[in-house]
C-alpha positions in Angstrom: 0.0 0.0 0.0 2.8 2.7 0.5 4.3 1.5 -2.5 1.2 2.2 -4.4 0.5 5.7 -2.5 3.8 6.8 -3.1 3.6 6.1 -7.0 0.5 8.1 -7.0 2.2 11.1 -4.9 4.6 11.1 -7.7 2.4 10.5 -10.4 0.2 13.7 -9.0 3.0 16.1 -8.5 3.4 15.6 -12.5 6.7 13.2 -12.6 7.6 12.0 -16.0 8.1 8.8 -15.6 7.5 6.3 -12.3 9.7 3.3 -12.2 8.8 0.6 -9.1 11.9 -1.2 -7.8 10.2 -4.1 -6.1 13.1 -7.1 -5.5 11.1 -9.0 -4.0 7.4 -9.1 -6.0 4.7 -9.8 -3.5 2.1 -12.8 -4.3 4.6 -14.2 -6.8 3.9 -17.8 -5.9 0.0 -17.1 -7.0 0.7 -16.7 -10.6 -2.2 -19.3 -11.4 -5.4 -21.3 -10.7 -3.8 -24.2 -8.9 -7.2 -25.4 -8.3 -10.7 -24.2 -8.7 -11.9 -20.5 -7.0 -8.1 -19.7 -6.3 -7.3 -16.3 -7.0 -4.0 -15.1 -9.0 -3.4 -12.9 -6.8 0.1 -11.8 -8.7 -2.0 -10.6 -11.3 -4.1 -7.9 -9.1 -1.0 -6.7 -7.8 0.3 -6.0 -11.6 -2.9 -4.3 -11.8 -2.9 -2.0 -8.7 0.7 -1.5 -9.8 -0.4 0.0 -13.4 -3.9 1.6 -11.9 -1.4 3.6 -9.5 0.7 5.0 -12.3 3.9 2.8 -12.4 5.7 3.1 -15.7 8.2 0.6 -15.4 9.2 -1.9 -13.2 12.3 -3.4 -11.8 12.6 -7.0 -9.7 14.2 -10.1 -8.9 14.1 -13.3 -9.6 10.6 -13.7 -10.5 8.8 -16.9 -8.9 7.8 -17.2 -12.4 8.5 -15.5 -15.6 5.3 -15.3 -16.9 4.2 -12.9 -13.9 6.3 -10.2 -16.8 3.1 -11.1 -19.0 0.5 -9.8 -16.5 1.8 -6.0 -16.6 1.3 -3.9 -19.9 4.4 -1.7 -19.0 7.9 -2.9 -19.2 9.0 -5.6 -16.1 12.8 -5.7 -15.9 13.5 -9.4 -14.4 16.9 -9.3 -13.0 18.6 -12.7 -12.2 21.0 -13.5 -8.8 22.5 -16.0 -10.8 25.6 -14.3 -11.8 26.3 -13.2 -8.4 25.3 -16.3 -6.9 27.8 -17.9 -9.3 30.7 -15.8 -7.8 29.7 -16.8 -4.4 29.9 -20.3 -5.5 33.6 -19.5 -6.8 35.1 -17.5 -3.8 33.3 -19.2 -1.5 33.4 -23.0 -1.8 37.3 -24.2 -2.3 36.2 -27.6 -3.6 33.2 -26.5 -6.0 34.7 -28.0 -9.0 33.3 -31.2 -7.1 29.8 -29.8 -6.8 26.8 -30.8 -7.9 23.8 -28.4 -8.2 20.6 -29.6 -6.8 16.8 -28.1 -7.1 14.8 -28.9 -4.5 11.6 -28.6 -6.6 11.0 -29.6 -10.5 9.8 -26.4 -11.1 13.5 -24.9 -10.4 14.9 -27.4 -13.0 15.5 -24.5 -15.4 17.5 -22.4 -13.2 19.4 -25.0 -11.8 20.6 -26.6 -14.8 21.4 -23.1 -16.0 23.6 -22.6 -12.9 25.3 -26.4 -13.7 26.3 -25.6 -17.5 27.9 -22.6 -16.5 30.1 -24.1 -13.8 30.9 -26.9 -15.7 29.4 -29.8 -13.0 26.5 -31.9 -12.9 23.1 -31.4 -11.4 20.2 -33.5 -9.1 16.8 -32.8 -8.7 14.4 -34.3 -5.9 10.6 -34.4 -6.9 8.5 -33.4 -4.1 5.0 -34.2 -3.2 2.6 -32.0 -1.4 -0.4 -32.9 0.3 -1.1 -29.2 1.3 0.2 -25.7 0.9 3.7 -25.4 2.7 3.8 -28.9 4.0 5.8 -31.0 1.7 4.9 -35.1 2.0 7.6 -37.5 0.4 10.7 -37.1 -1.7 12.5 -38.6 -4.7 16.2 -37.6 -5.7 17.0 -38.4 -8.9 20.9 -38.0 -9.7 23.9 -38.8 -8.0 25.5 -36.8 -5.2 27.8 -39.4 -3.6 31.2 -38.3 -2.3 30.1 -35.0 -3.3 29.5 -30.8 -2.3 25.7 -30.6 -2.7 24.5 -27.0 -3.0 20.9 -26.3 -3.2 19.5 -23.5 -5.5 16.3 -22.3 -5.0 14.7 -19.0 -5.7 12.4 -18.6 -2.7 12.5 -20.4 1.1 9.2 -19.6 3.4 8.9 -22.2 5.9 12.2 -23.7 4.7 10.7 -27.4 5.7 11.7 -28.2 1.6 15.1 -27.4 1.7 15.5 -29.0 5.5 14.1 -32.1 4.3 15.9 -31.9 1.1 19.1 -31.3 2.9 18.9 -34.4 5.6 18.0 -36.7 1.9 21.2 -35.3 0.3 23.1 -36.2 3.2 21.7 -39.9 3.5 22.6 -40.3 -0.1 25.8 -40.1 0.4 26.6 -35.8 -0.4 30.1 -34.4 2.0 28.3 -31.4 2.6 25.0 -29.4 1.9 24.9 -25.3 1.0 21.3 -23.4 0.4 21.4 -20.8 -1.9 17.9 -18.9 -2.1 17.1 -15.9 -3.3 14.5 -14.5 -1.0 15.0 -16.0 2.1 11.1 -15.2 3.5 12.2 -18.0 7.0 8.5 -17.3 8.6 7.3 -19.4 11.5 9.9 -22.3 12.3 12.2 -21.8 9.5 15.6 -20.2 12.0 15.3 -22.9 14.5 15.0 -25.6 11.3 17.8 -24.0 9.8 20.0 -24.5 13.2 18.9 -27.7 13.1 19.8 -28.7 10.1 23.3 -30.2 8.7 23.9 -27.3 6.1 27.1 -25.8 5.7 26.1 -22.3 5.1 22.4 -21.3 4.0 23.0 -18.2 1.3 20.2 -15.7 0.9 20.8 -12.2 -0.9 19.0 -9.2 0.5 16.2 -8.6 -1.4 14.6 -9.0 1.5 16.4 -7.3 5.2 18.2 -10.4 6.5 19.6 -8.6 9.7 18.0 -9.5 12.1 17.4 -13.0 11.3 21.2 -13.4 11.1 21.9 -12.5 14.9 19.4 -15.3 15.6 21.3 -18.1 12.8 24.7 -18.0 12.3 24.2 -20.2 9.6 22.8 -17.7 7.3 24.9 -15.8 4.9 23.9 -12.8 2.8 25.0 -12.3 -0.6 24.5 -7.9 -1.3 22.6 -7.4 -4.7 22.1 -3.8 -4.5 25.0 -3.1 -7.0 22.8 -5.2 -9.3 19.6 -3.2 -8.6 21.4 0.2 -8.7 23.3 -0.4 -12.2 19.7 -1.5 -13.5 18.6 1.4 -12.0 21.5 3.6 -13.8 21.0 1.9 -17.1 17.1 2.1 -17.8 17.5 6.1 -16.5 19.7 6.4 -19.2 17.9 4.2 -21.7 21.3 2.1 -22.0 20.7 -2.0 -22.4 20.1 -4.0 -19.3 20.7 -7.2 -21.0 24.6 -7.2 -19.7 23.1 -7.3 -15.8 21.2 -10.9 -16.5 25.3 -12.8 -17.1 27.7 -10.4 -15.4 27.7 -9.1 -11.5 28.5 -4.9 -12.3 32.1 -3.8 -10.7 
């Protein structure tokens, strides 16, 4: 709602142009009728987005691409991947012995993306839910013996997928377990899972304030992505391409 009032401050003070830097986008994950009566809820934020007087809009890592179709102004989707790729280089010595794993089929896209472009191989585990943020059983299907697993995912909540997908890497024979997310939501039990749970490091960037829920987790990491934002930022002022921002982090 400030969001939305503060576009239409600016839109009735006569700016030119409004552009809505949103890294996170709320409602993401309802970008479709997943059953009968359920409402898509990304959409009517698109809308109210628009109706306010937003001209262009800047975020990250979209839940899912398509949410880009639902606007009728430009959406600039920026990626974490190239930064999260140099955090995978500084920051694990052995990672030329990885093996990129997606906790979800739906992230199969982004993960093998991640895998071609550090040369290694890549897992996926097929979940099954029985309701909304409780995940039932799970399959991995690939090979991580002997092996660094790191976990890519583009959004944690509860974090009970990436817990349970951690403690099934583990029992399959992986050396170690990372989490790389980028939104780390962790509402409800999701610190005290983390604690709990054999991971190495869990790696979140900050489109979302991870201050405080680092004094309470040591385990948690935080890549910074607002040199990614601001260069975006810098470029579509300037009417310059932002294409350059979705393979390379900006000096």
């Amino acid at each position: 709602m400030e969001l939305l009032i503060m576009i239409n401050a600016c839109k009735i003070a006569s700016s030119s142009r409004v552009t809505a830097v949103i890294p996170c986008f709320p409602y993401a994950r309802q970008d479709k009728k997943d059953k009968s009566r359920a409402p898509i809820s990304a959409k009517l934020v698109a809308n109210m987005l628009s109706v306010a007087g937003a001209d262009h809009i800047i975020t990250m890592d979209l839940h899912a691409s398509q949410i880009q179709g639902f606007f009728d102004i430009p959406v600039d989707n920026l990626y974490a991947e190239p930064a999260v790729l140099q955090w995978i280089r500084e920051n694990i010595a052995e990672w030329r012995n990885c093996i990129i794993v997606s906790p979800d089929a739906g992230g199969a896209k982004r993960v093998t993306s991640i895998a071609d472009r550090l040369n290694v191989e890549f897992a996926l585990i097929h979940k099954e839910r029985k309701k909304a943020n409780e995940v039932d059983r799970m399959v991995l299907v690939g090979d991580v013996k002997d092996r660094v697993a790191i976990l890519v995912d583009d959004m944690a909540d509860t974090c009970g997928t990436i817990c349970h997908a951690a403690d099934k890497l583990l029992s399959a024979g992986a050396t170690k377990v990372y989490a790389i997310l980028t939104h780390g939501i962790f509402s409800g039990p999701a610190i005290s899972r983390i604690n709990n749970a054999a991971f190495e490091a869990v790696v979140v960037t900050n489109t979302i304030p991870q201050e405080d829920k680092m004094r309470h987790c040591p385990k948690i990491q935080v890549i910074d992505i607002s040199m990614i934002l601001a260069e975006a930022i810098r470029r579509t002022h300037n009417g310059e391409s932002v294409s350059y921002l979705f393979s390379h982090v900006p000096l």
